[in-house]
N, CA, C and O atoms as a MOPAC input file, in Angstrom:
PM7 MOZYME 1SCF
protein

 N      0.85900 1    -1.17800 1     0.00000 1
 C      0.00000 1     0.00000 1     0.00000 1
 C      0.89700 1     1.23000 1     0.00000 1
 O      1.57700 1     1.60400 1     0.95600 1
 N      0.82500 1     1.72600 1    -1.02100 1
 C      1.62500 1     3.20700 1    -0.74600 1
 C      1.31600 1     4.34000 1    -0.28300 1
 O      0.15300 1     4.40300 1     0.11600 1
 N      1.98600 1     5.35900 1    -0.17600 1
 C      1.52600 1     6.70600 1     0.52500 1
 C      0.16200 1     7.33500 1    -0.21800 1
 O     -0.87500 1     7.77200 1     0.28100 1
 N      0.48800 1     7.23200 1    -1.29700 1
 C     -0.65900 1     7.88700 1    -2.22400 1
 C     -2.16900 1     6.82900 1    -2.02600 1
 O     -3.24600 1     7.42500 1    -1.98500 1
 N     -2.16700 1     5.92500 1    -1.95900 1
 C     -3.45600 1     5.15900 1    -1.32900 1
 C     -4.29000 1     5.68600 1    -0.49700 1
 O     -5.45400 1     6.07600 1    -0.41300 1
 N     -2.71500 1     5.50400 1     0.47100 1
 C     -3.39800 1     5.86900 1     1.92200 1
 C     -3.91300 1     7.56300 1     2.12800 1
 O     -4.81300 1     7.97800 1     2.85800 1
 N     -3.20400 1     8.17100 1     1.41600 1
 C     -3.54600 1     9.71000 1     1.37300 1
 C     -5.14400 1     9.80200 1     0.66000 1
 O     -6.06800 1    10.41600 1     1.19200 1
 N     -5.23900 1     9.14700 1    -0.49700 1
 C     -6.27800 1     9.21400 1    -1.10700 1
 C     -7.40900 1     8.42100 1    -0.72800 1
 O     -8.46300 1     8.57100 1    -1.34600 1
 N     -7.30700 1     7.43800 1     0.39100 1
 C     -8.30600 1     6.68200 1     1.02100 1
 C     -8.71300 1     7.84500 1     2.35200 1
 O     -9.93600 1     7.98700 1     2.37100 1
 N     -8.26200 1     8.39400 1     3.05900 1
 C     -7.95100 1     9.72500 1     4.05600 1
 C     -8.49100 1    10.73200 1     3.68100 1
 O     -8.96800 1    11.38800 1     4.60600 1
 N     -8.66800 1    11.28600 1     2.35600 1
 C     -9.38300 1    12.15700 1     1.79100 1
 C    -10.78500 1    11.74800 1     1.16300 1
 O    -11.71200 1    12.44600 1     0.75100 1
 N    -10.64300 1    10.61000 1     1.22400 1
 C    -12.05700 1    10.31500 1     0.74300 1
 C    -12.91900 1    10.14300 1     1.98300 1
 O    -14.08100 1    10.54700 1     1.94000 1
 N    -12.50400 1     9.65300 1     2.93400 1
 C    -12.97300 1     9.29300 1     4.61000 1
 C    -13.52800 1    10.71300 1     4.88700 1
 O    -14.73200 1    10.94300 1     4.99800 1
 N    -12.52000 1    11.67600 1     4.99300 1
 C    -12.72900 1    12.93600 1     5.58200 1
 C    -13.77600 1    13.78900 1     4.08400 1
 O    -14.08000 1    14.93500 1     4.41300 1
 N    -14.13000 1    13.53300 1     3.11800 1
 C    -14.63300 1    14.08000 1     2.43100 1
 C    -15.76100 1    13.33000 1     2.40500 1
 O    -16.69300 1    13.79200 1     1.74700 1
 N    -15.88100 1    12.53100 1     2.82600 1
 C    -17.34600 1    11.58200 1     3.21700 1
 C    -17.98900 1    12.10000 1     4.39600 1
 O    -19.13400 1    12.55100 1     4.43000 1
 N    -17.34800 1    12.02700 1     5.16900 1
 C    -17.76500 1    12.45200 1     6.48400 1
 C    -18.54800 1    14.04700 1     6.54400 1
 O    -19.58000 1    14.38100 1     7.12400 1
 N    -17.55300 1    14.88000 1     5.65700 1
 C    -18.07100 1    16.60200 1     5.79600 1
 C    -19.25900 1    15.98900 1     4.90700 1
 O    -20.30400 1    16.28600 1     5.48600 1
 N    -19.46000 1    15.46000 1     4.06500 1
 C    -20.60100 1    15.29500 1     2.97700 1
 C    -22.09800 1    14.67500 1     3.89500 1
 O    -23.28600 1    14.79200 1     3.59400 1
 N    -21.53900 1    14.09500 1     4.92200 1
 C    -22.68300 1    13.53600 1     5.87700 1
 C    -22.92800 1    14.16700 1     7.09100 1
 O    -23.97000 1    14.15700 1     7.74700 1
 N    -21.92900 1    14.68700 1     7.31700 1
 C    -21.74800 1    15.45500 1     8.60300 1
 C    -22.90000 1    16.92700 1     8.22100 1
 O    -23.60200 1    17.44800 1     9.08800 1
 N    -22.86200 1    17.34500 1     6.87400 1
 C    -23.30600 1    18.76500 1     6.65000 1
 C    -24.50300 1    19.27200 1     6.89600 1
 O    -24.59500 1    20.37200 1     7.44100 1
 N    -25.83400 1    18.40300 1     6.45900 1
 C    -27.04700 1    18.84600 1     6.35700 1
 C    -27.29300 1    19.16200 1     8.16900 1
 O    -27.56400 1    20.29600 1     8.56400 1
 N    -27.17700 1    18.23200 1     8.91600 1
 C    -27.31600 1    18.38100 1    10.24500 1
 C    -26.65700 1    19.68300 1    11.15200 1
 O    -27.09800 1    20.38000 1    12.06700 1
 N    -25.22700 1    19.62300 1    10.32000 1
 C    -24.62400 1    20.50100 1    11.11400 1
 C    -24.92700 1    22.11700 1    10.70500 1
 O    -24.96300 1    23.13900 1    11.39100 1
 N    -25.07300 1    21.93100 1     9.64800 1
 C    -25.86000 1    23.13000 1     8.72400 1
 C    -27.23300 1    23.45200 1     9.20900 1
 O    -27.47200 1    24.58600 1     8.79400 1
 N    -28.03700 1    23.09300 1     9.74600 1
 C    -29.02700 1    22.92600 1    10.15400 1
 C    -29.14600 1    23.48900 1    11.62200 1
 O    -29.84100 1    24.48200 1    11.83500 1
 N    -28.53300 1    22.91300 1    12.52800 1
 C    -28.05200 1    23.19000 1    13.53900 1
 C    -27.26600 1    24.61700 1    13.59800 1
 O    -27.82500 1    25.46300 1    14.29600 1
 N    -26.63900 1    24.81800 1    13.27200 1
 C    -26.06500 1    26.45900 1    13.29500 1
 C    -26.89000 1    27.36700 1    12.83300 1
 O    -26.86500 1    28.42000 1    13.47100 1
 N    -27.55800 1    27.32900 1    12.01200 1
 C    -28.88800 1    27.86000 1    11.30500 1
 C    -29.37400 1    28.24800 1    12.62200 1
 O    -29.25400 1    29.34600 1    13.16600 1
 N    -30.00600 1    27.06900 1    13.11000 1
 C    -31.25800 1    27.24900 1    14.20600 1
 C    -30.59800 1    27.97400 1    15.53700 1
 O    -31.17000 1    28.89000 1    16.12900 1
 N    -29.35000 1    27.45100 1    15.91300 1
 C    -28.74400 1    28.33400 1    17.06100 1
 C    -28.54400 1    29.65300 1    16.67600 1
 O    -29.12600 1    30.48600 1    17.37200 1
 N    -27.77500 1    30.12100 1    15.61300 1
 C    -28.31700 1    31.82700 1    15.48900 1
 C    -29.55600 1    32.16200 1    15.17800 1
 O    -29.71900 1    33.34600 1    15.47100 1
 N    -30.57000 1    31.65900 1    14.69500 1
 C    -31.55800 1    31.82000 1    15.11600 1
 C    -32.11700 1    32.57900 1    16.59400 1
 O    -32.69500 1    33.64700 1    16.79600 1
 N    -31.71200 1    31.63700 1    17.36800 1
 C    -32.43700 1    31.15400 1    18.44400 1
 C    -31.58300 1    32.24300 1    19.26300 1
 O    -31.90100 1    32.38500 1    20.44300 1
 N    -30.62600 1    32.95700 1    18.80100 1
 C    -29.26000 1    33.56200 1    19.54100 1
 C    -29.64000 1    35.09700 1    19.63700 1
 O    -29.36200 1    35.94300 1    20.48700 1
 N    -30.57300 1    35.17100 1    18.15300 1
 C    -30.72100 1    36.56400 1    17.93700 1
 C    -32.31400 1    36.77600 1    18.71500 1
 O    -32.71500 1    37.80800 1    19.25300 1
 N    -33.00400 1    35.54800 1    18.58900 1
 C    -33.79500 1    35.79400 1    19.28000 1
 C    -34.03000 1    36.32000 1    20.72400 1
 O    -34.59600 1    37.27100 1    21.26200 1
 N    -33.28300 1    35.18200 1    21.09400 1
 C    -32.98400 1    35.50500 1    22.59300 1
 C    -32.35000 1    37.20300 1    23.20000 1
 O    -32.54200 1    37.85500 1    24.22600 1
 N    -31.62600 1    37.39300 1    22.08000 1
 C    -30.48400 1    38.79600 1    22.06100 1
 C    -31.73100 1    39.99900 1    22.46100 1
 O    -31.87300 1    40.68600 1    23.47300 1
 N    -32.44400 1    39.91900 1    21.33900 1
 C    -33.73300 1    41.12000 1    21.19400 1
 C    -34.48900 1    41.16900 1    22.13900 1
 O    -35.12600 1    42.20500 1    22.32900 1
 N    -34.63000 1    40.07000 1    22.99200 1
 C    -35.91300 1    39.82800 1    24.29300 1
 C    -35.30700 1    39.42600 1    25.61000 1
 O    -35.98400 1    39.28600 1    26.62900 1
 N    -33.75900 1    39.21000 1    25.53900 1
 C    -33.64100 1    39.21200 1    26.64000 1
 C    -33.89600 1    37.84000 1    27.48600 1
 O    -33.15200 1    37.79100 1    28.46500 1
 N    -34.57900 1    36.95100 1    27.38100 1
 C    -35.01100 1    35.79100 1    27.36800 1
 C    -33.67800 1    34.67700 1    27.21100 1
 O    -33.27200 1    33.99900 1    26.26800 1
 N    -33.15400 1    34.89000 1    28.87000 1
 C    -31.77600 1    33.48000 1    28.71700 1
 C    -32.30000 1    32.36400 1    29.39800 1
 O    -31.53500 1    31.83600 1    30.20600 1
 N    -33.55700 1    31.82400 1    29.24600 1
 C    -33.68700 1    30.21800 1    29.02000 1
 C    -33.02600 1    29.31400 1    28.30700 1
 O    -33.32700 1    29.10100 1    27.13300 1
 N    -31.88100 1    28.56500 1    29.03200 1
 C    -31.67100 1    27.47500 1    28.53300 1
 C    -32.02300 1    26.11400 1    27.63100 1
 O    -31.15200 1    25.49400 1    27.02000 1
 N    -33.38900 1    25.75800 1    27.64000 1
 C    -33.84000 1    24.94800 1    27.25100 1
 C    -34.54800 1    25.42100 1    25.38900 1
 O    -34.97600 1    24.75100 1    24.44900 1
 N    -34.32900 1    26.92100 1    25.64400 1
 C    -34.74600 1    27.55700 1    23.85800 1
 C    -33.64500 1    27.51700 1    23.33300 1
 O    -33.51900 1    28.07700 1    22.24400 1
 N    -33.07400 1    27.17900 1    23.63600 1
 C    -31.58200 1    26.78500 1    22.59100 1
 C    -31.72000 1    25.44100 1    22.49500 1
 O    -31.45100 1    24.93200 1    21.40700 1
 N    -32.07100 1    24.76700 1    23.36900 1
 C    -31.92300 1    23.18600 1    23.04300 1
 C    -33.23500 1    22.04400 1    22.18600 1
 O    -33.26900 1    20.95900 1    21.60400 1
 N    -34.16700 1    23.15300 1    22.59700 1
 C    -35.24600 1    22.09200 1    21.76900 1
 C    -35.89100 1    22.38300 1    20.57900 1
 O    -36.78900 1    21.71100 1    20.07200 1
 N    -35.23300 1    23.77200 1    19.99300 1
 C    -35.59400 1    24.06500 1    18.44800 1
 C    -34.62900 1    23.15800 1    17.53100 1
 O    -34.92700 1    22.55700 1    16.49900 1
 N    -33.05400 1    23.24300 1    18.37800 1
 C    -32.29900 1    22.39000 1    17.75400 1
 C    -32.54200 1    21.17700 1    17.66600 1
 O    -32.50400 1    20.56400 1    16.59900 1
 N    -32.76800 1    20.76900 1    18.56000 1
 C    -33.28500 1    18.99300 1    18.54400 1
 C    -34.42700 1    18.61900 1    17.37400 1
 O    -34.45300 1    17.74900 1    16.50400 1
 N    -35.38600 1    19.71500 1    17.77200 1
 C    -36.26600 1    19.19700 1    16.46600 1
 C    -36.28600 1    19.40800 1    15.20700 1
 O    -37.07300 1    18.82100 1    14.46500 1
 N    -35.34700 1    20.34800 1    14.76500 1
 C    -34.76300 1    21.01500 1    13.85100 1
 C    -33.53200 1    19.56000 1    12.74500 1
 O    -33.45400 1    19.15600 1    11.58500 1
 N    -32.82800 1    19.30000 1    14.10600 1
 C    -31.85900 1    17.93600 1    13.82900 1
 C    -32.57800 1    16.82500 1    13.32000 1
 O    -32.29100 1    16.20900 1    12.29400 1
 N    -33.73900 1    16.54700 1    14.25700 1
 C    -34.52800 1    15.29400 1    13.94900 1
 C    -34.95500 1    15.66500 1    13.04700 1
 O    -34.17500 1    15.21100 1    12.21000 1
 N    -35.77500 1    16.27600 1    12.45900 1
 C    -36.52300 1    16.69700 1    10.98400 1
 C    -35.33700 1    16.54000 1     9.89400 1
 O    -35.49900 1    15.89900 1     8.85600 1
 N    -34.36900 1    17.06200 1    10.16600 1
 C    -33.35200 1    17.09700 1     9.12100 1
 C    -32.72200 1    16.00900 1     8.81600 1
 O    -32.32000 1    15.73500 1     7.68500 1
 N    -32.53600 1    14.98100 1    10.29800 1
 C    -32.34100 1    13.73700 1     9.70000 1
 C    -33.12700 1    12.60600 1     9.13600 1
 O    -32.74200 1    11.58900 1     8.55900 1
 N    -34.09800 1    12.94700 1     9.38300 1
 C    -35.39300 1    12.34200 1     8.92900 1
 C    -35.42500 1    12.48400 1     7.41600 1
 O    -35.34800 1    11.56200 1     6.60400 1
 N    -35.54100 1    13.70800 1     7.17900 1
 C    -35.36500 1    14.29000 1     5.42700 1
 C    -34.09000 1    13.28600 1     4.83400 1
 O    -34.15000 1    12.65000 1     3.78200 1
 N    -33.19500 1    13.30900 1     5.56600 1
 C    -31.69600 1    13.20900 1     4.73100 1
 C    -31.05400 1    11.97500 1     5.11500 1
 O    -29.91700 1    11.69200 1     4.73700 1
 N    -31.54900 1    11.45200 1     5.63800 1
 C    -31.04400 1    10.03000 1     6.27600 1
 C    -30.67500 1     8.97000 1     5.22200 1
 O    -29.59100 1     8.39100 1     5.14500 1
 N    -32.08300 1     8.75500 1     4.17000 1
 C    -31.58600 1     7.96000 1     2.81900 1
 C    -30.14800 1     8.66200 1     2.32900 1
 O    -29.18400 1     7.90800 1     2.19000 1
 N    -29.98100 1    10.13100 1     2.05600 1
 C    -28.81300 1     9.93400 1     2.22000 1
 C    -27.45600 1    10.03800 1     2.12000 1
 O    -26.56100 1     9.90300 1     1.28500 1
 N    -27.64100 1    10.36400 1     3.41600 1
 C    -26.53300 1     9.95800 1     4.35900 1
 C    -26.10300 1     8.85200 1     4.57700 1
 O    -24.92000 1     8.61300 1     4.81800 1
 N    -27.24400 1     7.80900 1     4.50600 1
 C    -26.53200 1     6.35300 1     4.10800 1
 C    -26.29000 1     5.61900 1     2.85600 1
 O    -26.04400 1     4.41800 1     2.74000 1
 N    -26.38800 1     6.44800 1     2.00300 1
 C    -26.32500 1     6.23100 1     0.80400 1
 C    -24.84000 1     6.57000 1     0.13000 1
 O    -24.36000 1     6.14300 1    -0.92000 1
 N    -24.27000 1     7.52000 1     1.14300 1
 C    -23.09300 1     7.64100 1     0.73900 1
 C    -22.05500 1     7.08600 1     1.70800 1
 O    -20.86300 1     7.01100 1     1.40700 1
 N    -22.59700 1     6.66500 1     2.98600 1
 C    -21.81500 1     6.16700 1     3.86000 1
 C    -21.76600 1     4.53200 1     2.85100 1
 O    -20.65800 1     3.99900 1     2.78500 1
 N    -22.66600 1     4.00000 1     2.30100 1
 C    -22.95700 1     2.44500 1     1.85600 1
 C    -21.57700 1     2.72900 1     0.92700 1
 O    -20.46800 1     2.20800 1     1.04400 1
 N    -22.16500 1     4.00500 1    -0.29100 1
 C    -20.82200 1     4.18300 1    -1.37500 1
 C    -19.47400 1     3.87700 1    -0.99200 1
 O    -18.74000 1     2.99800 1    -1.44300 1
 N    -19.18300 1     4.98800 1     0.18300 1
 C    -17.54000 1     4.79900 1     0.66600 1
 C    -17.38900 1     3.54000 1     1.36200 1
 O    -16.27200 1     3.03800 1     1.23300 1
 N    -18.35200 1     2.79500 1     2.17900 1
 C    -17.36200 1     1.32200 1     2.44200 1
 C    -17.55400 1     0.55300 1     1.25300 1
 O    -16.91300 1    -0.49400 1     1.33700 1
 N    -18.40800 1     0.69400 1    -0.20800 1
 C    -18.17100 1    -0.65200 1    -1.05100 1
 C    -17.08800 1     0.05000 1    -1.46500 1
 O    -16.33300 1    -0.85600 1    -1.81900 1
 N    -16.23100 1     1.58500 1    -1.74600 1
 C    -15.27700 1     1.61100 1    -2.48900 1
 C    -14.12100 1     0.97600 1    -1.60000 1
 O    -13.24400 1     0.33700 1    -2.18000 1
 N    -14.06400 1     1.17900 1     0.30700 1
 C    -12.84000 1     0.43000 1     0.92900 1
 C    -12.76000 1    -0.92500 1     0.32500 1
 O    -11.74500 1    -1.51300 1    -0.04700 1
 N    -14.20100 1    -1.39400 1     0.28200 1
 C    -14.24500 1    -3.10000 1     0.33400 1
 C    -13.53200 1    -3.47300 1    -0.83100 1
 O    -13.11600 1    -4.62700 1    -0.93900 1
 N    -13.31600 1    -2.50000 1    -1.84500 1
 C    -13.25100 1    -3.20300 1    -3.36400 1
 C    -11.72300 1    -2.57600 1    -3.49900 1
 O    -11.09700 1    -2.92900 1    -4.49800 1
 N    -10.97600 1    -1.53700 1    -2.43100 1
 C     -9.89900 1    -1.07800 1    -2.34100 1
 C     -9.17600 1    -2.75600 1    -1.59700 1
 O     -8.32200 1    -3.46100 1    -2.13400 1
 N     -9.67700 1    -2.93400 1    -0.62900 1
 C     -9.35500 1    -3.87200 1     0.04200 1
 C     -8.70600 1    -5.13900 1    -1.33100 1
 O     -7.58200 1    -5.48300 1    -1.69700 1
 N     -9.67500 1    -5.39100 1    -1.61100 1
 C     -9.91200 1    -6.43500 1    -2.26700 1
 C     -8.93600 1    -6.19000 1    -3.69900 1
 O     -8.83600 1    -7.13500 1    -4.48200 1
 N     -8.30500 1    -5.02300 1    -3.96300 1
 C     -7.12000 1    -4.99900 1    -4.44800 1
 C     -6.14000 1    -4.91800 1    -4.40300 1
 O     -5.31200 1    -4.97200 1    -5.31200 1
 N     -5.95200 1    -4.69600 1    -2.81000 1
 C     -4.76700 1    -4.93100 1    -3.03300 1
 C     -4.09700 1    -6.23400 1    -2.51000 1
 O     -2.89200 1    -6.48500 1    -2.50600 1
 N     -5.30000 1    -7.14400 1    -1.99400 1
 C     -5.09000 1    -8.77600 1    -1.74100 1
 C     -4.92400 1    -9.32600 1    -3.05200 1
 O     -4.16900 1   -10.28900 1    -2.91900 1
 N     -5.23800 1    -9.20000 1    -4.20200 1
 C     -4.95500 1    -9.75900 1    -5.09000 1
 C     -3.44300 1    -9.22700 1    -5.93400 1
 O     -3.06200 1    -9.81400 1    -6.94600 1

């Protein structure tokens, strides 16, 4: 296995991950400034209004995006499996 494999198996991991990681986390920052500016204008430092727009905000979003998110998580392990599987042969 050479350097360039492994570099290019590493970039595909970490470029999988931001690709699955995004809608949620995108989502989530959305709703906390949201929820930031809201709070800012009214004064209103309840703890729990930061936490449960996000939550349902997350769940909805993974709900939407879940096909996928595993759709590309399925992609990147058949490409390890078939990386694997070349360089045993």
């Amino acid at each position: 296995m050479s350097e360039n494999m492994v570099i290019g198996v590493v970039k595909d991991a970490i470029q999988t991950g931001l690709i699955v990681a995004a809608p949620i986390l995108g989502i989530s920052i959305l709703v906390g400034l949201i929820v930031s500016i809201f709070q800012a204008t009214t004064q209103i430092q309840e703890q729990t209004l930061t936490f449960v727009p996000k939550l349902i905000a997350v769940a909805i979003v993974g709900l939407l995006t879940g096909s996928f998110m595993l759709h590309q998580l399925v992609n990147f392990t058949e490409r390890i499996f078939a990386l694997i599987s070349n360089i045993i042969q």
